[in-house]
Every structure is written in C-alpha cells, then in structure tokens.
C-alpha positions as CSV (number, residue, x, y, z in Angstrom):
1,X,-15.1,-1.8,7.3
2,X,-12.2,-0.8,10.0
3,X,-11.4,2.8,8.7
4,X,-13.6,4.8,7.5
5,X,-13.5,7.6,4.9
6,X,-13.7,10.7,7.9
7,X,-10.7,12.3,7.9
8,X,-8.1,11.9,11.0
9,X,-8.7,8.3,11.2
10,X,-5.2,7.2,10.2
11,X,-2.8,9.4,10.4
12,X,1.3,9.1,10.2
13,X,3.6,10.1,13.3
14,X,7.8,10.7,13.4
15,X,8.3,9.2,17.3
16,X,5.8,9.1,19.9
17,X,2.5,11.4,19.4
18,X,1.3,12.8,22.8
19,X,-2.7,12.2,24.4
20,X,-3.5,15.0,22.8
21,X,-2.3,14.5,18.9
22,X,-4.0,11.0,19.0
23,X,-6.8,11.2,16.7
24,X,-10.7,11.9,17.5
25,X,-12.3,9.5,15.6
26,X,-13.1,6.1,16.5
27,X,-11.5,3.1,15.3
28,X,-8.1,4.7,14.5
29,X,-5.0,4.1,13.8
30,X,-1.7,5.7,13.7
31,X,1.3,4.9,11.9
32,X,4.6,5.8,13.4
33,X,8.0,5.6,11.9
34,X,10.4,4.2,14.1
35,X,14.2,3.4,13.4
36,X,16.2,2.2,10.6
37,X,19.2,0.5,10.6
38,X,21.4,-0.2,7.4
39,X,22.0,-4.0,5.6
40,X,25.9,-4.9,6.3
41,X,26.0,-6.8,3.3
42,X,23.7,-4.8,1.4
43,X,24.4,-0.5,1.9
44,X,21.5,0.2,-0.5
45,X,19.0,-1.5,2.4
46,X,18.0,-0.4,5.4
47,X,15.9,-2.3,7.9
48,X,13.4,-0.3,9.0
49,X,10.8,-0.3,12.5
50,X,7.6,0.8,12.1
51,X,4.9,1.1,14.8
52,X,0.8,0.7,14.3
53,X,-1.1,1.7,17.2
54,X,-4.9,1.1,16.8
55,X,-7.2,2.3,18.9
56,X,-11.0,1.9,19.7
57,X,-14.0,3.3,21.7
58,X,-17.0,1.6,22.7
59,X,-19.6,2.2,25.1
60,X,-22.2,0.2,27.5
61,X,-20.6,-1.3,30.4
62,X,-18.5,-0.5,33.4
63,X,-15.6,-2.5,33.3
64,X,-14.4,-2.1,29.4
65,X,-15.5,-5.3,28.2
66,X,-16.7,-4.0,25.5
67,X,-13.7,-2.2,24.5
68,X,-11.8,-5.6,24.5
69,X,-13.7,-7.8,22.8
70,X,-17.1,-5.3,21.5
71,X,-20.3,-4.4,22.1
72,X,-24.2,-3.8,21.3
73,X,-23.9,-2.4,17.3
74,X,-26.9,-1.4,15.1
75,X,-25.1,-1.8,12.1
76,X,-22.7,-5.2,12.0
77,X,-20.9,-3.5,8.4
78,X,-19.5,-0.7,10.2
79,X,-17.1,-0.9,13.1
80,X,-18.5,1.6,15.6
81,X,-18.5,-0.1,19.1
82,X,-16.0,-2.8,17.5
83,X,-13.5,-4.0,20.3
84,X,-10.1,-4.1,19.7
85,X,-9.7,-7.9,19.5
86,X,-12.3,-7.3,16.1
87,X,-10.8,-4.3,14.6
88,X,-7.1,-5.9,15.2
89,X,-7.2,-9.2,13.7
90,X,-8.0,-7.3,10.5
91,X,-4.8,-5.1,10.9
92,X,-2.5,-8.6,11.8
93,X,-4.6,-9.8,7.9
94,X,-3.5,-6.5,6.1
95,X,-0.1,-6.6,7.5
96,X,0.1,-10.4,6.5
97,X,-1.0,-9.8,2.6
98,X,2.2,-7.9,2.7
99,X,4.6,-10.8,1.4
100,X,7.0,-9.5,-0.7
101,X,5.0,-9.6,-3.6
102,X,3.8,-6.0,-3.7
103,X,7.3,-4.7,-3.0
104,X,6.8,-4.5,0.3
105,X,7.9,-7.6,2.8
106,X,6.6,-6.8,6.6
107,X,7.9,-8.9,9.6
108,X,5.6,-8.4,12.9
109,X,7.9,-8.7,15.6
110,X,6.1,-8.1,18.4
111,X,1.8,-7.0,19.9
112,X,0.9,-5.3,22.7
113,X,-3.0,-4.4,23.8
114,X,-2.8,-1.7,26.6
115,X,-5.2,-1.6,29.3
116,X,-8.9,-0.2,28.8
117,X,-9.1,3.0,30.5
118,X,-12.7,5.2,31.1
119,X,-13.2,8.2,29.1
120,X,-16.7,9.4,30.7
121,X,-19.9,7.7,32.0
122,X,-19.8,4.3,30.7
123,X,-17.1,4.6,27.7
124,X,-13.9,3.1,27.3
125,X,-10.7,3.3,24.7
126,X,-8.2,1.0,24.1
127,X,-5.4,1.0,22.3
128,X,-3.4,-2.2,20.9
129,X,0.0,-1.9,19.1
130,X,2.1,-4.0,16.3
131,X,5.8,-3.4,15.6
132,X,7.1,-4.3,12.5
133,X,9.8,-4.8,10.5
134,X,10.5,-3.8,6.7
135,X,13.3,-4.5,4.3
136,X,13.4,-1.0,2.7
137,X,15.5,0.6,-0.1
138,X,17.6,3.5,0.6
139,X,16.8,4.9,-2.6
140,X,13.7,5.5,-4.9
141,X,12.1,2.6,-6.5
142,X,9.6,2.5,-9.2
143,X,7.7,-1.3,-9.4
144,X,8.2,-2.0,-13.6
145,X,5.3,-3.8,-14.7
146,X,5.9,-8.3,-16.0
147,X,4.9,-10.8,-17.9
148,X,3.6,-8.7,-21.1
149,X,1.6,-10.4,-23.1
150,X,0.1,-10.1,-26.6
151,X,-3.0,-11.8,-27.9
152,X,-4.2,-9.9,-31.8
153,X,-4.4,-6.3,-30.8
154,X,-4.6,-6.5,-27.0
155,X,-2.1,-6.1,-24.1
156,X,-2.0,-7.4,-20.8
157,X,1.0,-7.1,-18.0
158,X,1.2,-8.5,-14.1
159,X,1.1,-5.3,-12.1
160,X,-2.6,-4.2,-11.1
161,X,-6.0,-6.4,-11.5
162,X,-9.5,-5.5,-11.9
163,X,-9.8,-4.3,-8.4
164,X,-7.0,-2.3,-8.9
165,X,-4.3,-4.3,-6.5
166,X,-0.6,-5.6,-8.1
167,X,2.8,-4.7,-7.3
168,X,2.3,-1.2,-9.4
169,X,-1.1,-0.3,-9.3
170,X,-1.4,-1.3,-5.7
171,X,1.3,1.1,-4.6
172,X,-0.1,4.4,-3.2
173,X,1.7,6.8,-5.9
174,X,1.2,4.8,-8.9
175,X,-0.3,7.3,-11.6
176,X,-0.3,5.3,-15.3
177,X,0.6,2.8,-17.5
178,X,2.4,3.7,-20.7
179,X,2.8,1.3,-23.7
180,X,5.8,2.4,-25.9
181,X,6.7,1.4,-29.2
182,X,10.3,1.6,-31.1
183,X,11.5,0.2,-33.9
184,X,14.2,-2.8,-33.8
185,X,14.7,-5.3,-30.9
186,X,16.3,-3.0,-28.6
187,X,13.7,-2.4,-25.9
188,X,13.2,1.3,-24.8
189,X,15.6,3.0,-22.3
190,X,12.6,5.4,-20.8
191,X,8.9,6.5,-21.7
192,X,10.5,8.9,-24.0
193,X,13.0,6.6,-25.7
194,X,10.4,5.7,-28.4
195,X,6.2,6.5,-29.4
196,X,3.6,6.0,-26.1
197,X,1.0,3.7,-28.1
198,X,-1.5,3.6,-25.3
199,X,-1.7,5.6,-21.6
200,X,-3.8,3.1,-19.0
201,X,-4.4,3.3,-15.6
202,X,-5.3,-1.2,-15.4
203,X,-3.0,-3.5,-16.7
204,X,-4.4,-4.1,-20.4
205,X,-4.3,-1.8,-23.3
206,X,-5.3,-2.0,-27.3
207,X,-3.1,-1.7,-30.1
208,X,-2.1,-3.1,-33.6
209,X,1.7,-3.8,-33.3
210,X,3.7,-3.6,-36.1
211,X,6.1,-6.4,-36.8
212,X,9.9,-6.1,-36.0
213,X,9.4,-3.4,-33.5
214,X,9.4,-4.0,-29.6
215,X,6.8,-2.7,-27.4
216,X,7.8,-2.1,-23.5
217,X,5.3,-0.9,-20.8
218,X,6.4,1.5,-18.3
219,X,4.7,2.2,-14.8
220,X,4.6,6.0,-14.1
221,X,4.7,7.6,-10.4
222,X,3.6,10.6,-8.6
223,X,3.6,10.7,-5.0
224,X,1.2,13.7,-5.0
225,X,-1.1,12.2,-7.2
226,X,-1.0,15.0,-9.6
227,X,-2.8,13.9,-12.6
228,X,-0.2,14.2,-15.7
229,X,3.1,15.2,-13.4
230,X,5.1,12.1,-13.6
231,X,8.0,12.0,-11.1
232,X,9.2,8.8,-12.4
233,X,8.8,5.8,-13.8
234,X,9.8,2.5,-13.9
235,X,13.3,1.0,-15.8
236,X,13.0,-1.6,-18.9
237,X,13.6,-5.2,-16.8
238,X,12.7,-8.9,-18.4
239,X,9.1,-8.8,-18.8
240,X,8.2,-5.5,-19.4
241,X,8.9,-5.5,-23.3
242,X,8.1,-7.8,-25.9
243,X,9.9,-8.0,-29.4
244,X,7.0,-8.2,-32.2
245,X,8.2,-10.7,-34.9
C-alpha cells in the first residue's frame, strides 16, 4: 500500500502548486502537467512532460533519517512512516509497467529527492520528484479490444483480465464491453451498426452465434464514469470482429 483510499492523497496540478495547495495527507503524490511539444513528422502527436512529486512524513529522529530511508512502523502493510526511498521505488515500478502496451509509453527522464526539512518536534517531510516523458495523441483515442476468440458459445478478447488490467479495461474511463452481431462478412462500423448480443464489463461474454454473420466487440468510454452515458467507443480494427462460418 503507497496511496491510500483518504481523499487528497493524489491529486493533479496545471504548473507548480504552492506550500500551501500541497496535500495534507501523508504519503502523497501530485501529478503535474508540464509542456507539450508537437511530433515533426507526426502533427497528430505531441510529446508531452509530466511531473510526479511524492512526498512523505515520518517521525522519530532529529536529523530526518527516517524521512529518507523510514522509520519505527506498527503496521509493515501500510506506508505510514515509510521513507521516501520506500514509497519511491514503487512509483519508478508503476511508471515502468507503462510500456506501450496499455496505450501509454512513459520515458523517465530525470529524479530528484529534495532535502528533508522539520515540520515540528521530531517530524520531517520530504519530497522526491520524477519527470517524464509521454508520446501523446492530439486527439481522442478509444483502445478497441484484439484477438477475439470463439470457443461453442463463449467469447474472449485481449483487453482487460481477471483483475481487471489490459489496454481497455485498464484505462481510467473505460465503461463496457459490447458484443455486436450483423449479418454478412462486413464487420460493424459502430455499436449501433448491427444487434449488441452481450454488454460486459471483463473480457469474455456468452452467446450462440449464428453462422454467416460477423460478431465485432466494441470498447465503450466515459470519462465521468457515468454508468450507461457512453461518450465513445472504440473503431472496428483487425481483431476486434470475427466472421462466423
């Protein structure tokens, strides 16, 4: 555990947040958007900077030791009185799952941990920083799920697992699956281009196909999270519809 569930303990900034806008509770993190410059050879991409400053508190010693590398804990599954060399090396592991795979490709380019400084008899906060580098698109993108399979009367795709991680279901908007049917081999254009067989929120779903039809499986997306408002969803790409013959 780095973050718990209290609220303010990440939180997103445009530029540079002031003493007082950093959050309260301890380990946190911020987010801050930095730059973005656009691809020469590519208009639609922009290479964007991105900042995460995490911060810690821990108590029990004079010269901030503990802040650096932690301290005394009662419970070793939480993180209170982690140090920042603890609580960072699993931020530099999250950062470094993010290969490409997931539609998101994040270069760290450079780390910084500032010096501990006292915040009151015996307690220190640190703060340590990452700056990264993303390959983003200048447009919306919606992840399309791949790989549909078809074994009897069940479905599976590549695009979330059992835990609920994948390149569609990982992504923080990701609402549903949809599993449309139309007759022919032309796959469908759109959820609505053809009958939804099957709404799913993990990548499998049941149903009897019928031959000469194709059945594509669309991602939906809502970046509220609003259950049933779809503000888009993914296009028909190799791998997301299979021709039933």
């Amino acid at each position: 555990m780095v973050f718990g569930a209290q609220k303010g303990q990440v939180a997103v900034y445009a530029g540079a947040p002031t003493e007082e806008q950093f959050p309260k509770a301890f380990p946190c993190c911020l987010i801050v958007l930095g730059d973005g410059d656009p691809d020469e050879d590519h208009p639609t991409l922009i290479t964007h900077t991105f900042r995460l400053v995490t911060g810690v508190l821990a108590t029990g010693d004079s010269l901030g030791e503990h802040a650096l590398i932690g301290g005394p804990s009662s419970d070793l599954g939480k993180s209170a009185n982690r140090g920042i060399a603890e609580v960072t090396e699993r931020v530099r592991s999250a950062v470094g799952e993010l290969t490409g795979a997931d539609g998101a490709k994040i270069q760290l380019t450079a780390t910084a941990i500032d010096t501990p400084f006292l915040v009151g008899a015996l307690r220190h906060v640190v703060f340590d920083e990452h700056t990264m580098t993303a390959l983003c698109t200048s447009g919306l993108h919606y992840a399309a799920p791949q790989h549909v399979k078809r074994v009897g009367s069940a479905w599976t795709w590549e695009g979330g697992d059992l835990n609920g991680a994948g390149h569609c279901s990982g992504r923080f908007d990701f609402l549903q699956y949809r599993l449309v049917e139309k007759a022919g081999f032309t796959p469908s254009t759109s959820p609505s281009d053809g009958t939804v067989r099957a709404t799913v929120t993990t990548a499998a779903a049941t149903f009897a196909p019928t031959f000469a039809n194709t059945y594509t499986v669309f991602a939906d997306y809502s970046s509220r999270g609003q259950t049933g408002v779809v503000e888009g969803s993914s296009d028909p790409v190799v791998g997301s519809y299979r021709v039933v013959l």
